[in-house]
DODREN-302711 format. One record per residue (C-alpha): x, y, z. Coordinates in steps of 0.05 Angstrom, whole numbers, plus 5000, padded with zeros to 4 digits. Last residue first. Example, Ala and Ser with C-alpha at 12.3 -4.5 7.8 and 13.67 -1.06 7.14 Angstrom:
% residues 2
527349795143;524649105156;
This chain:
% residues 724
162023755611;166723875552;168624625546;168824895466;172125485460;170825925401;175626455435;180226305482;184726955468;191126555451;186726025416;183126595378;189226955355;191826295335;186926145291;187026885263;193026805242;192626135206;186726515167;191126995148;197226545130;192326275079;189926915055;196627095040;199326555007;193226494957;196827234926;202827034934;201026464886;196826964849;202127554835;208126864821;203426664762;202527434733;195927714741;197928084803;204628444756;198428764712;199229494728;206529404725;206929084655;203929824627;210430184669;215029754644;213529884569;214230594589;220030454619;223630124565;221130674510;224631144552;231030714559;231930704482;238430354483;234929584492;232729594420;224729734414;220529254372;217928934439;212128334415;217327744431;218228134507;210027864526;212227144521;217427254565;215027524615;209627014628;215526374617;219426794669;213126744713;211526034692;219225884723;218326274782;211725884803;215425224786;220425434828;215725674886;211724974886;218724584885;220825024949;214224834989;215524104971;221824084993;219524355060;213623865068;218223325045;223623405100;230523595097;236723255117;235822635072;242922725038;240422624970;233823054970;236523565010;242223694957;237623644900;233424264946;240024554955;242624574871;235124744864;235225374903;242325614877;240525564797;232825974813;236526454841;242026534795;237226604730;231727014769;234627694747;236327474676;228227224664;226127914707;230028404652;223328744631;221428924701;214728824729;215928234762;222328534800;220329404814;212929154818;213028584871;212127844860;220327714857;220028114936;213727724951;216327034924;222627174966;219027365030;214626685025;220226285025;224226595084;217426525129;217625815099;223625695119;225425945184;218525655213;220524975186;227525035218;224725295284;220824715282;226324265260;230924415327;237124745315;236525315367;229225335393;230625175462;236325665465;230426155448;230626475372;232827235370;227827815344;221727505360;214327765360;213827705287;217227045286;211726625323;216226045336;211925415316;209624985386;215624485411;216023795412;222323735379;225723305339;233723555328;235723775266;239923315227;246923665215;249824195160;242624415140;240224335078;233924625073;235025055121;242225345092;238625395020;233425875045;237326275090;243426395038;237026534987;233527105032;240127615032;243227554957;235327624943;233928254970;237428824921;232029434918;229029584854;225030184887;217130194864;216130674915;209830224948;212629614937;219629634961;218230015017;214329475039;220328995025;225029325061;220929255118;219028595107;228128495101;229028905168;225028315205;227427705174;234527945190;232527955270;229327245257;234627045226;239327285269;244627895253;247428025186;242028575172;244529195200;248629365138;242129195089;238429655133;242830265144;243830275057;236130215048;235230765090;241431125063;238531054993;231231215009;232331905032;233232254969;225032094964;223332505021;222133224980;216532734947;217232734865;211833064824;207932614783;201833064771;200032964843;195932384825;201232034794;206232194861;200331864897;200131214852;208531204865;207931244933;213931644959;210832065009;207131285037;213530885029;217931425059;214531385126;212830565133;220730505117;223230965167;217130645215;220529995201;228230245219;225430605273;222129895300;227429525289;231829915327;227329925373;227129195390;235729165395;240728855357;243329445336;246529795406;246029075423;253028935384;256129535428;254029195492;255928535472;262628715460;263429025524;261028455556;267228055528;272328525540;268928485614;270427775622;268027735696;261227375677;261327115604;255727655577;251427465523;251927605442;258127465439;261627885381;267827605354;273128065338;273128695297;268729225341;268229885292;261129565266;257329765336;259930445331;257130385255;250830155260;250430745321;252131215272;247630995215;241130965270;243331735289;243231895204;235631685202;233732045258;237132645222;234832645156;228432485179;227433085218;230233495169;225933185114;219933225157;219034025149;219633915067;214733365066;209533685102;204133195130;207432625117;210332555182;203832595215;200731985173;207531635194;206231745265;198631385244;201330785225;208130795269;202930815330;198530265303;203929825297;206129965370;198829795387;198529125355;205228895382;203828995456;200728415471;203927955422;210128195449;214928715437;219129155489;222729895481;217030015434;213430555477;219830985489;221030965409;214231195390;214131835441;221432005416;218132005342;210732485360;215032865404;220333045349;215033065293;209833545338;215734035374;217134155289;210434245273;208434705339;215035145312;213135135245;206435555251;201935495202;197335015238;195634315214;200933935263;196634135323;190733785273;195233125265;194833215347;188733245361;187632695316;192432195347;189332385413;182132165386;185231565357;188931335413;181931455449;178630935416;184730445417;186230475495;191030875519;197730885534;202431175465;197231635444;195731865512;201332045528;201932385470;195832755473;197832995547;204933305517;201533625464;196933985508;201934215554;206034495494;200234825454;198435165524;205635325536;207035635459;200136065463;198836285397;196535675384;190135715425;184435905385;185635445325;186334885381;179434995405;177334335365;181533835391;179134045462;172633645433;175833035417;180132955467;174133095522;169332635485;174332075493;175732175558;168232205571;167231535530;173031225566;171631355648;177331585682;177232245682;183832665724;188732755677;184533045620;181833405675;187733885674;188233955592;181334185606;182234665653;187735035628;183835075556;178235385599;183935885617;186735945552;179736105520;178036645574;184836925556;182937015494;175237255494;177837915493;182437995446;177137505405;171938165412;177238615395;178838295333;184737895319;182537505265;181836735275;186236265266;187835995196;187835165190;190134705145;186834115109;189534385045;183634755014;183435245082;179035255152;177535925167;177536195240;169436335272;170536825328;162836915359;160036305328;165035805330;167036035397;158535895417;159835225383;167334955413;163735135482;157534755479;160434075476;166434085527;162434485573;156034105568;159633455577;163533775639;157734055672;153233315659;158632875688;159633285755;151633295755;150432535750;157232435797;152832945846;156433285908;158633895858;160234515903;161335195860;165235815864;172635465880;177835645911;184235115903;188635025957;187334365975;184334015913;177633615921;174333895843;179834215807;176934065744;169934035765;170634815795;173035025738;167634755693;162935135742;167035735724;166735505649;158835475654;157136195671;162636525634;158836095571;151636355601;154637195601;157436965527;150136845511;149836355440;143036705440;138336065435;143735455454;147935845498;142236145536;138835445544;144435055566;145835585618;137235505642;140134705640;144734825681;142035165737;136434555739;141334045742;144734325805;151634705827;151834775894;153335415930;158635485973;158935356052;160835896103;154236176115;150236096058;152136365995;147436245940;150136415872;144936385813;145437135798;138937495794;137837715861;138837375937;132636905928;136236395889;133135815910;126136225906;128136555838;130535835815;123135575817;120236155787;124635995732;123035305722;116235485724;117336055663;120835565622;116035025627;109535565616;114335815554;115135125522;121134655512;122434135457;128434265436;131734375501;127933815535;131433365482;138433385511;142632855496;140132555438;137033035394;141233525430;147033085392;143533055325;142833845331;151633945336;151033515285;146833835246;149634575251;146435055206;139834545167;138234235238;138934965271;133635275232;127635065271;131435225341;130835945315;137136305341;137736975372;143937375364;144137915420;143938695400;150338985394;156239225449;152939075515;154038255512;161738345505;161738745577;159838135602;166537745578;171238275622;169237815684;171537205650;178937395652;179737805711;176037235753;180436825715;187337135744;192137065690;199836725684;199536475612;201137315590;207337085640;209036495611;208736685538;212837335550;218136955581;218836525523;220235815543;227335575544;231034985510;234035455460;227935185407;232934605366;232234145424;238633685421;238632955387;244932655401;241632095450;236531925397;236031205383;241931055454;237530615480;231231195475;229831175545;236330845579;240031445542;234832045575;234232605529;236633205568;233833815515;230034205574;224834475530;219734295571;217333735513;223833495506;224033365583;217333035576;217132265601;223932405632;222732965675;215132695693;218332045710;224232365756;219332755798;216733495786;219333935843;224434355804;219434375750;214534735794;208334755787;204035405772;199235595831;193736005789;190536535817;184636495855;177136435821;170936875861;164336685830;159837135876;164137675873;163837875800;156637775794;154138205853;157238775829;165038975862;165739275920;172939025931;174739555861;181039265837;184039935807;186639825733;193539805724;195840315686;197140365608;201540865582;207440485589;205339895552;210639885497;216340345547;219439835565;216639045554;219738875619;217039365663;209839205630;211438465658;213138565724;207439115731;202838565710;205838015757;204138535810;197738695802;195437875789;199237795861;194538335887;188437975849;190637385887;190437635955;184638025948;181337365930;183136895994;180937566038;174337496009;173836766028;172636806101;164436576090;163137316124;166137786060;162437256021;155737366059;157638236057;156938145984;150937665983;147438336020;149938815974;155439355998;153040126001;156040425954;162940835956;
């Protein structure tokens, strides 16, 4: 054996070295555990001999093995917020209320073994074997002068960032080297041990690592940097050793901006993967080199789904989503790094602020690009359970970002049509079930507890299993879902093939119109959903046997509503009206109108205006509506603004019918030929906006906008004007 070098017998003096035989033992042994599991596959192979002596680079940059967490000593949050995530398949009942309590993890809840040992790798092990990748060909050098026209945004980002690397000289470069030769006296590596303190990490060292990964794409430079990355992530943990000191926030934010930027390009260059027609991704080949490089990847990957927990400014947060986004090609083959990983986006998606619910929501559309099922599956189930835990409350607060999260779930679910069926099938079957456990009760249903009558609580219980905000909310994201893979403009561009979710409308609609003999407010709420589906699938559904009853019954309501002094109910936030609220003529008004403006969407919408029988469809609405508005009139229970608003919306109806109409004399086709019928249908569809009712919903829209907004801006103060 050698003589040792002098930095080696420095670390052997710091009290370190003993730290890193000790995990390089372990590292032994859970090899040895594993080859005796796989039989006779690896047999052959021994365990290489850990040399102590190593070269100056190895043991300079000394990383321990990983201390795994427990689950056993998780807490009660962490089990709940991801049991299905861990494969445990214990879906809490408060967390869901009951949504998804029959749900069971289809993947065994266990991990594979093999996964979580080949996860369980010593990094000095793993970045180590990277230098022998620079020895095998001659080094890639590229011209800064072609790198606008190769990778421009990558060069738009230097640009800004980091302009003394595209605008460096030799003289520069060869100062700035002298300069690190006499901090780094010791040899060629940039490790300084002194005594028993580590080296710290400085500007200056990484900008030469910027350097080499920008001009050679150096895989030595990368090694480099994700050590120092390392040692950000884990930065102030007991237990941890680390190979670099950071006692700079300017140099802390600088590592892990580099890391998270430069990385994604120098794997892009060594293992490229293929990006397909489809939006889908193919990982990359497994050549030796990406063999290699693997476990390297995972344990940068590691890292970075660690400090994902630990930043807490936005933009870097941000950045750090999006750019881990892009290594996922490289890691799906790794079932606990795609889990972790999955688990943090969705957390994120459902806490964060809007930028970076985007960035998560991306990462995780492109975890549901792969080609394998299993990560889409573990997606659509997390991606739903995550939606219904954050909608277990609404208010005007939290209403914005709950519809955000069914916009963009929806996106996911629509992904693969065939995979989401089964999914949806089910979900959508649970909220049937617990419509009908709640429908099995026969007696009256109170909808709040009398004290000791427990009958009576009971009751309530099983009605609330319905009557509930998430309920709502799966029946609307249900609706949101098979509206957009049922679209009847994206079925035309797809040649007019039918969506593999389109068999799923009938129970849907079927669940809704049984849940919807609740409040009005409540019932208002499953009928917009109806209604969007409505439009966008060009489904005749049913609506107006549930929108007249309200309409007539508030315009002509049984007593005289009490005055009030009250502000309007805002009924999007509300799924029961306040006792205060109960018979007054504000909530009245509110009903009304809101009821109103529903039917002259649902008799505006393509499957109603646009069909040829809409004169005989509007024949018993129109007769009921003015038999309660002549009724109001007499009796003196309603008030003008209200009868007026009804008046407008008949005479709307009755120009619409007159519309129709006018355009049936021309139809030389007997009623038999049903393909000549829907033909004819489909050419009045295209111009159903032009229609009287189209424009008067039409004006209704951007009024109620603009209302809106008001009130956005006096909730939020905005526009304020302060008297002195």
């Amino acid at each position: 054996m050698g003589k040792a070098s002098k930095s080696t017998k420095k670390f052997a003096s710091s009290g370190q070295l003993k730290k890193v035989i000790q995990a390089r033992h372990k590292h032994q042994q859970i090899r040895k555990r594993t080859q005796g599991r796989r039989g006779n596959k690896d047999v052959k192979e021994a365990p290489k001999k850990v040399d102590i002596e190593e070269d100056e680079d190895e043991v300079e940059e000394p990383v321990p093995a990983k201390g795994e967490k427990s689950k056993k000593g998780m807490s009660v949050d962490e089990l709940l917020g991801a049991g299905f995530m861990d494969g445990s398949g214990d879906e809490s009942e408060d967390d869901v209320q009951g949504i998804a309590e029959d749900e069971e993890d289809e993947d065994d809840g266990e991990e594979d073994e093999d996964d979580g040992e080949d996860d369980d790798f010593d990094d000095d092990a793993s970045f180590a074997s990277v230098d022998d990748l620079e020895e095998e060909g001659e080094a890639h050098l590229m011209e800064l002068s072609k790198l606008a026209e190769k990778d421009p945004e990558f060069y738009k980002y230097l640009q800004e960032n980091d302009k003394e690397l595209l605008n460096f000289n030799a003289d520069a470069v060869s100062e700035e080297d002298s300069d690190e030769d006499g901090e780094a006296a010791e040899g060629d590596e940039d490790v300084d041990m002194e005594g028993d303190k580590m080296p710290t990490l400085t500007l200056t060292l990484l900008r030469k690592w910027q350097k080499a990964l920008l001009e050679q794409r150096s895989l030595r430079a990368l090694r480099k940097l994700l050590i120092a990355f390392r040692a950000a992530a884990h930065l102030n943990e007991d237990g941890q050793v680390l190979a670099w000191s950071i006692d700079s926030s300017s140099v802390y934010n600088k590592l892990v901006t580099t890391t998270l930027r430069y990385t994604p390009v120098v794997l892009e260059h060594h293992v490229p993967y293929k990006t397909l027609a489809n939006g889908k991704f193919k990982p990359p080949t497994q050549t030796p080199k990406f063999k290699t490089l693997q476990k390297l990847i995972l344990s940068y990957f590691h890292n970075a789904i660690h400090i994902l927990s630990q930043l807490t400014d936005n933009d870097l947060l941000q950045l750090a989503v999006t750019e881990s986004a892009k290594l996922i090609p490289y890691i799906v083959s790794s079932r606990k790094a795609v889990k972790l990983y999955l688990k943090k986006c969705l957390d994120l998606w459902s806490s964060a602020q809007d930028s970076i619910r985007i960035a998560a929501f991306l990462a995780i559309r492109k975890l549901a690009s792969g080609s394998d099922e299993s990560i889409m599956d573990n997606v659509l189930k997390g991606t739903y359970l995550t939606l219904i835990r954050s909608s277990k409350s609404t208010s005007v607060h939290t209403l914005p970002s709950i519809n955000l999260m069914k916009n963009s779930a929806s996106e996911v679910f629509c992904i693969d049509h065939a995979t989401a069926y089964q999914h949806a099938f089910g979900y959508i079957r649970q909220l049937a079930i617990h419509l009908r456990n709640s429908m099995k009760v026969k007696t009256k249903v109170y909808l709040f507890p009398f004290g000791v009558f427990a009958p009576r609580l009971r009751l309530c219980e099983a009605y609330k299993q319905v009557y509930n905000w998430q309920y709502v909310h799966c029946i609307d994201f249900w609706s949101i879902v098979l509206a957009r893979a049922c679209d009847t403009r994206t079925q035309a561009e797809n040649g007019g093939k039918e969506s593999d979710l389109k068999p799923l409308i009938y129970p849907l609609v079927q669940v809704c119109l049984g849940a919807i003999n609740r409040s009005y407010p409540f019932h208002l709420h499953i009928i917009r959903s109806l209604l969007h589906l409505s439009k966008h699938s060009e489904t005749f559904i049913p609506l107006s046997p549930y929108l007249v009853p309200i309409l007539t019954s508030t315009l002509a309501p049984t007593g005289r509503p009490k005055p009030s002094t009250l502000r309007p109910l805002d009924l999007e936030v509300q799924i029961r009206a306040p006792q205060q609220y109960v018979k007054t003529r504000v909530y009245y008004e509110g009903i009304l109108e809101e009821s109103a403006f529903l039917l002259a969407e649902w008799l505006s919408s393509p499957a109603v205006q646009g069909s040829i029988a809409f004169p005989e469809i509007v024949v018993p609405i129109v007769v009921l509506v003015r038999k309660s508005l002549k009724s109001a009139r007499s009796g003196g229970s309603g008030s003008g603004k209200d009868q007026g608003l009804v008046k407008v919306l008949l005479e709307r109806i009755d120009e619409s019918t007159l519309w129709i109409e006018s355009r049936r004399k021309n139809v030389s086709f007997a009623p038999g030929k049903l393909g000549d019928v829907a033909e004819w249908e489909r050419a009045l569809r295209l111009k159903v906006e032009d229609a009287p009712l189209g424009k008067y919903v039409k004006v209704q829209r951007k009024t109620r906008e603009k209302r809106r907004k008001l009130v956005e801006k006096a909730r939020t103060g905005e526009d304020e004007i302060l008297d002195d």
